[in-house]
Structures are given as structure tokens and as C-alpha cells.
C-alpha positions as CSV (number, residue, x, y, z in Angstrom):
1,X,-20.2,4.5,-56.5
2,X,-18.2,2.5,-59.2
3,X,-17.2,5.4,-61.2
4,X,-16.6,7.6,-58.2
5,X,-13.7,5.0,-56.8
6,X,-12.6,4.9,-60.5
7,X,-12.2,8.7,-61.0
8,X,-10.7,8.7,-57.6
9,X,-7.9,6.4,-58.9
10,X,-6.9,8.0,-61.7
11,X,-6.5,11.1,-60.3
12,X,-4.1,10.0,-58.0
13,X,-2.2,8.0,-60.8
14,X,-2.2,11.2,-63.0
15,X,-1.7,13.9,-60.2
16,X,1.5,15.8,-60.5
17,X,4.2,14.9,-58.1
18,X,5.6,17.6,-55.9
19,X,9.2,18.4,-56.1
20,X,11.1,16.1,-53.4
21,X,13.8,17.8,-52.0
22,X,16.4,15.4,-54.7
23,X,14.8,16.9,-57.1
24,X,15.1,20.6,-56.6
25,X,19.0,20.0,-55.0
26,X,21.6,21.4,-57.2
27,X,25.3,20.2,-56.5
28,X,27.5,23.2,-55.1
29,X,30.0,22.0,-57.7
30,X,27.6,22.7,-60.3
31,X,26.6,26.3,-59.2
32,X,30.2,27.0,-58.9
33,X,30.8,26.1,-62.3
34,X,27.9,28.0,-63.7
35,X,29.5,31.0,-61.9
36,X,32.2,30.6,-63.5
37,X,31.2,29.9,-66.9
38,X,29.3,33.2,-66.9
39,X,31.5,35.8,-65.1
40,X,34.2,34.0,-67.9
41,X,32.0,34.8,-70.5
42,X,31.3,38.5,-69.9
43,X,35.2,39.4,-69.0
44,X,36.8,41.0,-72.1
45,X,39.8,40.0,-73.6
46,X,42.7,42.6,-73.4
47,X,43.0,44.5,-76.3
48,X,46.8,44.4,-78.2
49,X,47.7,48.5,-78.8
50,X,47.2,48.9,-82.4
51,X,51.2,50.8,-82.7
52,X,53.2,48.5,-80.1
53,X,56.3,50.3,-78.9
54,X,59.6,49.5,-81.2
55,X,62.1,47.2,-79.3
56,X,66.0,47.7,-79.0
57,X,66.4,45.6,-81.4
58,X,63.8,46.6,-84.2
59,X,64.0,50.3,-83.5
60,X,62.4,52.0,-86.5
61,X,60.8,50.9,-89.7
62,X,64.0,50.3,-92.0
63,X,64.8,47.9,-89.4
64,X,62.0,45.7,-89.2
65,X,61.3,45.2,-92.7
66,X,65.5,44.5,-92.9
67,X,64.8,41.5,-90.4
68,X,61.2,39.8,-92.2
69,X,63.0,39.5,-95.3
70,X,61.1,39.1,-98.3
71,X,62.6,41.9,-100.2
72,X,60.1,44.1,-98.0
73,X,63.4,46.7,-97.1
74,X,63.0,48.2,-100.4
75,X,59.8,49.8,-99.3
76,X,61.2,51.3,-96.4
77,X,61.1,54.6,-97.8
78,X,56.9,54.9,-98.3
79,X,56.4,54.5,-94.7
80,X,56.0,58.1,-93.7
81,X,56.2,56.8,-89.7
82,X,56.1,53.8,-87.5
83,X,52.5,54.2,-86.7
84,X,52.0,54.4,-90.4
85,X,53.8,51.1,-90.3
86,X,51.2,49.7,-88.1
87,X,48.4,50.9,-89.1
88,X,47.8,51.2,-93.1
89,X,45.6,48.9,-94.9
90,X,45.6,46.3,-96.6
91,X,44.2,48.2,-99.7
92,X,46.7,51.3,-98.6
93,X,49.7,49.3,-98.9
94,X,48.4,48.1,-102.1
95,X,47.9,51.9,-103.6
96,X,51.7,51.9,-102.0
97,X,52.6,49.3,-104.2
98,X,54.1,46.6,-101.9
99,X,53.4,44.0,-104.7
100,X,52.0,40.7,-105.1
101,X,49.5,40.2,-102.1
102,X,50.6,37.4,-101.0
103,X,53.7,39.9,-99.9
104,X,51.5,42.4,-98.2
105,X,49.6,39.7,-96.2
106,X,53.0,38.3,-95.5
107,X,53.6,42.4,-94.1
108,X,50.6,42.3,-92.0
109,X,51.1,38.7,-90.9
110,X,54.1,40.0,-89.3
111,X,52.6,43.0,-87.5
112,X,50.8,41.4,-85.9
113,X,52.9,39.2,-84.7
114,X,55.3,42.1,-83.2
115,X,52.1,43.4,-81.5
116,X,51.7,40.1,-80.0
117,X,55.7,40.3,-78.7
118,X,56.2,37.2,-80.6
119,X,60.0,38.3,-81.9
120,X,62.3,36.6,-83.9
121,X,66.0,35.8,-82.4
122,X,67.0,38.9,-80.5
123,X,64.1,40.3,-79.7
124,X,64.6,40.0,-76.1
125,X,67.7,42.1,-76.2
126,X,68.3,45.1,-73.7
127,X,70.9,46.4,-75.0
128,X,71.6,46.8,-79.0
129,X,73.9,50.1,-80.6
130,X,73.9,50.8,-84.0
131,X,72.0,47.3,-84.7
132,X,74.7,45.1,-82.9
133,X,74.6,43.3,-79.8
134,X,77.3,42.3,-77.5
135,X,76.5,38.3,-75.7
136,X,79.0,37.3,-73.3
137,X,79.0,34.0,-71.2
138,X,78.3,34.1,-67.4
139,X,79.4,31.3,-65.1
140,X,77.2,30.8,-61.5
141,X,79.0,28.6,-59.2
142,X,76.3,25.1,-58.5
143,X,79.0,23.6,-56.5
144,X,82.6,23.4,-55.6
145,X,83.9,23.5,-58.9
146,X,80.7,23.1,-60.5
147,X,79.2,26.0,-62.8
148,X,76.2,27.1,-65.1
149,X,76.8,29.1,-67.8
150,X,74.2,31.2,-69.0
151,X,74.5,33.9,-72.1
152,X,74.3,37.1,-71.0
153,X,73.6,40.7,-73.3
154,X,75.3,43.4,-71.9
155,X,76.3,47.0,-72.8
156,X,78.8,47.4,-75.8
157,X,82.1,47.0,-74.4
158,X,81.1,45.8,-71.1
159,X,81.8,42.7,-69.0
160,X,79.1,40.7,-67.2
161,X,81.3,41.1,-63.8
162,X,81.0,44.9,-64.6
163,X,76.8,44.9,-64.4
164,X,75.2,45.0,-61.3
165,X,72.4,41.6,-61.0
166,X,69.2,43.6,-62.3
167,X,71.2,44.5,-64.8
168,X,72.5,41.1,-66.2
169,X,70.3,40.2,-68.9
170,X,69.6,36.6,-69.7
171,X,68.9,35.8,-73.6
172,X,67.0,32.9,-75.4
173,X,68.4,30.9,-78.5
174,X,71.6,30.6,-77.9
175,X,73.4,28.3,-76.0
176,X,77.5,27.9,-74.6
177,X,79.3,25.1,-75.7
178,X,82.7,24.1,-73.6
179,X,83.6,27.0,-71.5
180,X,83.7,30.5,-73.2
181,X,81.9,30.0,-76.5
182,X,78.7,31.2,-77.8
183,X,76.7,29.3,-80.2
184,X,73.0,30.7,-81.8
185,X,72.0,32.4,-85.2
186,X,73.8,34.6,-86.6
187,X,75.9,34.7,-83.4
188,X,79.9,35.9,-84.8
189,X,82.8,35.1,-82.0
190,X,84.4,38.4,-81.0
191,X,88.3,39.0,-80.4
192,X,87.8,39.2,-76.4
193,X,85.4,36.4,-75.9
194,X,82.0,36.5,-76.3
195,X,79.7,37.0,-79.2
196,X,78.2,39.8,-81.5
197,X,74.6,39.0,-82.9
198,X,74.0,42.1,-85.9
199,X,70.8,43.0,-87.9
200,X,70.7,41.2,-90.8
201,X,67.8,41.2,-93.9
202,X,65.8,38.0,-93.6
203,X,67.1,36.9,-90.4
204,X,63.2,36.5,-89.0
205,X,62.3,35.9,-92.5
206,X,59.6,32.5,-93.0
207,X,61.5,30.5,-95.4
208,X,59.3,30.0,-98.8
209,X,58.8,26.0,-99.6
210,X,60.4,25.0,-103.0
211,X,58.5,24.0,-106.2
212,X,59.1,20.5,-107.7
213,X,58.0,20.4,-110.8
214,X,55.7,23.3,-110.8
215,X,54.0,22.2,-107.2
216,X,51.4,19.8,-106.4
217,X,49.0,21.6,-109.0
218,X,51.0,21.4,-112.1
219,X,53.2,18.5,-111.4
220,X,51.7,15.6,-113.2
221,X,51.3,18.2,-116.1
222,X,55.0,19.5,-116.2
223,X,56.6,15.4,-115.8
224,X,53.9,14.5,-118.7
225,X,55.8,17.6,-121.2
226,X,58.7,16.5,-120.1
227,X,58.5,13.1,-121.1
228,X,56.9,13.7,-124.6
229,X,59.8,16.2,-124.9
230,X,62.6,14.0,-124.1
231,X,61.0,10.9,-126.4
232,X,61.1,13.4,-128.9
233,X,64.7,14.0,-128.6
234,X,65.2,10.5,-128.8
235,X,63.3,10.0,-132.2
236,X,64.8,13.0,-133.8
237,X,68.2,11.6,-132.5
238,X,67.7,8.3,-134.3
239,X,66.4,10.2,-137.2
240,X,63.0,9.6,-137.3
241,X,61.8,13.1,-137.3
């Protein structure tokens, strides 16, 4: 009777308990966000066209190796096509001889950059002739004698007063200081007020650090030379050597 009470016992100390209703009750933030998590993980990001469309202001390839700089213009000449542009290799270029790599990757860095519509200054322009733009200053009243000035591209030879609204286009980088003048890169004051803003090599060019002394590498190596050469100079000056 003993060991029947006794098995009894332990069976209900080691009996599995049943799932209270705590237990199986899942917060509704929780399923929301595990809704979310996978519907976000199966959507696709949007793929960037492998030849994005030229811009007014970078219109063909002479022009957009004029504005990265780097010398790259000189090559202008083996790119057959803009899609060619956009689309040879890494190893292609290299049979093209756009020489040393760290120039070619510099090439591709850039496209694709321009696929990803990050431009350098004027690349939001509408309306570019002959690789010039035309910025003029327009004035919005706030209040009573109160007014923003904003700078505005418009169409060679054209006044902002002369463009309907949808046409008055809005440009970034460049600023007006006092009343009628324009100030930005590469932005040159015209006759009749206003500003031009003209293709120009190296303009969206990344500026190259400068060496000291042969750069971090070869620094404490080139300032060592250097002092055994000028201590040299001394002794030979005092006529030692």
C-alpha cells in the first residue's frame, strides 16, 4: 500500500503540466512584428538600370569623364557608346588601357554613383546649352517688404518672371548673398545679373590626399635618409669627409 501511495506521488510531481492559457498567449504586438519582419524579408530591393539615362548636364561620355577629373577625358575616345560607358568591365577597361587600377576603380566608383543619381554640383539642372547654365535669383514676397530669395535655372537668355511656376526650377548648392548675387562653385556673375555655372574637368572630381614624406608607410624611412643626408652635408662642410 506503501509503494502504491509512493508511485502515486511521483507521478503527479513529474506529470507534464498542460499549457495554461499564459502560456500559449502570444502578444498581438509580437505577431505583428513577425509579420512584418517576414513580408520585409521576402520584398526585393529595386534594381538600379544598369545604363541610367544621361542628365542635362552630363549629356554624353566626353562630358562625364570632363567632370570626374582624374585625367579620365583623355579616354573619351575608346568608349564606342554610352552604354559602353556603363557597362564594360573591370578587366575590359583594363585591355582599354585606362591605367593604373586604382584609376579604373576610381571610373567605376563613379558609375555607380551616377546610377544611383548621386550628382555632383549641377546635376539637378533642367536646363543646360552647349555645357553652360544660366542661374538667376528669384524673390517670393514673406511679407510686406519681406522676401526669399531662392536661385533659380532657367532657359538661356530667359528671366524667371518670363517662366511659368512648373517651370521655375529650384537648384541646390548655391546660395544668394545681398540682393541680386549668386554664390556656389564654379558659379561666374553674368553682365545682366545672375549667374553662369559651365562644364569644367574635375569639377566632381574626389580630391587625392597629399603625401608627407612618402605617407604613413614610408615616412619614418624617408625623415631617417634625410637626416643621415643632411649630417653628411654638415661633416663634408666642416671638412671631415
Amino acid at each position: 500500500m506503501k509503494s502504491f501511495r509512493l508511485q502515486s506521488t511521483l507521478g503527479l510531481l513529474f506529470r507534464p503540466c498542460a499549457a495554461t492559457p499564459f502560456t500559449s498567449y502570444i502578444a498581438p504586438g509580437l505577431r505583428a512584428q513577425a509579420r512584418w519582419a517576414s513580408s520585409s524579408s521576402n520584398q526585393q530591393k529595386p534594381e538600379l538600370p544598369l545604363v541610367p539615362a544621361p542628365i542635362p548636364f552630363v549629356p554624353d561620355v566626353q562630358t562625364f569623364l570632363t567632370v570626374i577629373g582624374r585625367g579620365l577625358k583623355q579616354h573619351a575616345e575608346k568608349f564606342p557608346s554610352w552604354e559602353a560607358l556603363f557597362t564594360l568591365t573591370s578587366e575590359q577597361l583594363r585591355e582599354l588601357g585606362i591605367e593604373p587600377p586604382r584609376t579604373r576603380r576610381y571610373l567605376l566608383r563613379w558609375r555607380q554613383r551616377f546610377r544611383e543619381g548621386k550628382f555632383g554640383i549641377g546635376g539637378d539642372f533642367k536646363y543646360v546649352q552647349d555645357g553652360v547654365a544660366e542661374l538667376k535669383v528669384q524673390e517670393v514676397e514673406k511679407r510686406p517688404a519681406e522676401y526669399i530669395r531662392h536661385v533659380i535655372n532657367v532657359p538661356p537668355g530667359k528671366e524667371v518672371e518670363e517662366l511659368l511656376p512648373e517651370e521655375q526650377h529650384r537648384v541646390k548648392g548655391f546660395k544668394v548673398i545681398g540682393t541680386k548675387t549668386i554664390s556656389g562653385p564654379y558659379a561666374l556673375p553674368m553682365r545682366r545679373g545672375g549667374a553662369r555655372v559651365k562644364v569644367t574637368e574635375g569639377m566632381w572630381e574626389d580630391r587625392r590626399g597629399h603625401k608627407v614624406d612618402g605617407g604613413e608607410r614610408r615616412r619614418a624611412e624617408v625623415r631617417f635618409k634625410r637626416r643621415l643626408a643632411e649630417r653628411r652635408a654638415l661633416r663634408e662642410a666642416q671638412g671631415y669627409y
